[in-house]
N, C-alpha and C positions, 0 to 999 in steps of 0.2 A: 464425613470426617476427612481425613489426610488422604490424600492418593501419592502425597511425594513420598511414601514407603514404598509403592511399587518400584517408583528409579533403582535402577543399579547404578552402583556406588565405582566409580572407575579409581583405580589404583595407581596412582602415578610410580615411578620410575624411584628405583631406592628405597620402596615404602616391603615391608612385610606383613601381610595379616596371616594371622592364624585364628581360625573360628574352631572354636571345644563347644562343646554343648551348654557350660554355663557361664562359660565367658568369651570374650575377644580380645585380643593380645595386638599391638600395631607397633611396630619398632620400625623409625625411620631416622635422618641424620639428626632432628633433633633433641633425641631419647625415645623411651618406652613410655606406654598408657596403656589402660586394661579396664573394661569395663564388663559387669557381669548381664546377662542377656535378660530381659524383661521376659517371665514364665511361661507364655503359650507361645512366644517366637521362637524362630529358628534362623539362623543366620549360615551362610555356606559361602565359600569362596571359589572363583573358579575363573581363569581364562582373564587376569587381570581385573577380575568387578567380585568385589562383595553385591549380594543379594540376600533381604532381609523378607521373610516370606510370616502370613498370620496363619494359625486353622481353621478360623471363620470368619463371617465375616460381624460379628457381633462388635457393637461400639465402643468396648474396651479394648478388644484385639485392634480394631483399626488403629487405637488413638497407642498402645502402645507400639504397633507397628511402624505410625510415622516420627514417633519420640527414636525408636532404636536406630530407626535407620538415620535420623538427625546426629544424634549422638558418634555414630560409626563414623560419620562422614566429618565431626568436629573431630573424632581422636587423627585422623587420617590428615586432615588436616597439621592440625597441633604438633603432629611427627611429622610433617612435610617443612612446614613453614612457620612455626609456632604463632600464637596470640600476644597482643600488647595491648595496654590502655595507657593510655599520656594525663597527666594531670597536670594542673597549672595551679597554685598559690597567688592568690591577689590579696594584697593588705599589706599596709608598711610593717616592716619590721616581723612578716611572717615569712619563713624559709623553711626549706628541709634538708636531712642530710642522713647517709648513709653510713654506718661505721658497722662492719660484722654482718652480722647476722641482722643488724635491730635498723631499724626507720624514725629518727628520731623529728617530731616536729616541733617547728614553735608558730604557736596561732595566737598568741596575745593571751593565753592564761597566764597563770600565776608559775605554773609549770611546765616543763617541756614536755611531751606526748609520745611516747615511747612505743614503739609496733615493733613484736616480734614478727622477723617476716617465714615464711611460712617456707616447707622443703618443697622446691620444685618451682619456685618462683625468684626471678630475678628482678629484682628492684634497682636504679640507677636515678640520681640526683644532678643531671649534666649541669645546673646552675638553681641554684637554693630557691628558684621559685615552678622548675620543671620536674617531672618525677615520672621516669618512662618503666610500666610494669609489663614484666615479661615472662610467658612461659606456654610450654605444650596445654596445660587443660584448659579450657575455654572456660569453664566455670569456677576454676579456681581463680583466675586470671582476674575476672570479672567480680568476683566474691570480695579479695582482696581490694582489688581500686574502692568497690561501694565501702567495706570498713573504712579506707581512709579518708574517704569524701564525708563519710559521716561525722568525722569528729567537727569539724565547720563546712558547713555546707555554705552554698553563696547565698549572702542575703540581698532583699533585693534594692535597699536603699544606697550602697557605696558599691556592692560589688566582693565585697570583702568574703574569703574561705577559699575553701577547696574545690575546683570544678573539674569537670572531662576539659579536653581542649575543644572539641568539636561542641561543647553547650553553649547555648545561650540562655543569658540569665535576665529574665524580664526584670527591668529597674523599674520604681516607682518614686514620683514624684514627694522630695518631701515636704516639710509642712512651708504652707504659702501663707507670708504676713500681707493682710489687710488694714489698711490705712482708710 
């Protein structure tokens, strides 16, 4: 299984952990995250490094060993430098826009697509066809972008929907008239 649970987790400059027995708490410049500890680990801080340790070495304890210690190292992250995903809108007459709280799209239905955006996430519209999502939890982060990609996903004949920035979207040829 994992051996990247053995690593210790280095603590950069600004970062606070605090390790309790059923959770870990990380407050850094760009807010708090808290997650609670997977049941036969243990987690301890010390000398700048979290270190995430199992008590056997049994296939469960490994595989949650190197989930925690992943996890420690996203929250740590998240409060350091936060996560984003970028999305792009292809399709005429498809845009997005931010008013409140809410993500309002239009993808060519009948109606416009309404997203409440979620607490702890910062969503931003710099031109009606980009959509940069931001915030500390890495799986919120990521939760969110896939909700919105799934209302139009990229098809693969025009290109048209929602995509990451960094996707590529295999086009296929369409229909070929024979004469």
């Amino acid at each position: 299984m994992s051996r990247i649970g053995n690593k210790p987790i280095a603590i950069p400059q600004g970062i606070k952990v605090q390790c309790q027995p059923t959770a870990v708490l990380v407050e850094g410049p760009k807010g708090k995250i808290s997650h609670g500890i997977l049941a036969p680990i243990t987690v301890a801080s010390a000398n700048n490094q979290v270190v995430v340790k199992r008590p056997s070495n049994s296939i469960q304890d490994k595989v949650k060993h190197g989930t925690m210690r992943s996890l420690i190292q996203n929250m740590i992250k998240g409060a350091n430098e936060g996560f984003s995903k970028k999305l792009l809108i292809e399709g005429v007459g498809f845009k997005a826009a931010v008013v409140g709280k809410t993500l309002t799209l239009n993808l060519g239905f009948t109606h416009p697509v309404v997203v409440e955006i979620p607490e702890g996430i910062k969503v931003t519209a710099k031109t009606p066809t980009d959509i940069d999502i931001e915030g500390i939890n890495r799986q919120q982060v990521g939760h969110f972008a896939a909700v919105v990609r799934a209302f139009y996903e990229p098809e693969p004949y025009k290109g048209k929907g929602v995509r990451y920035s960094n996707e590529t979207v295999r086009r296929k040829a369409g229909k070929s008239v024979t004469k």
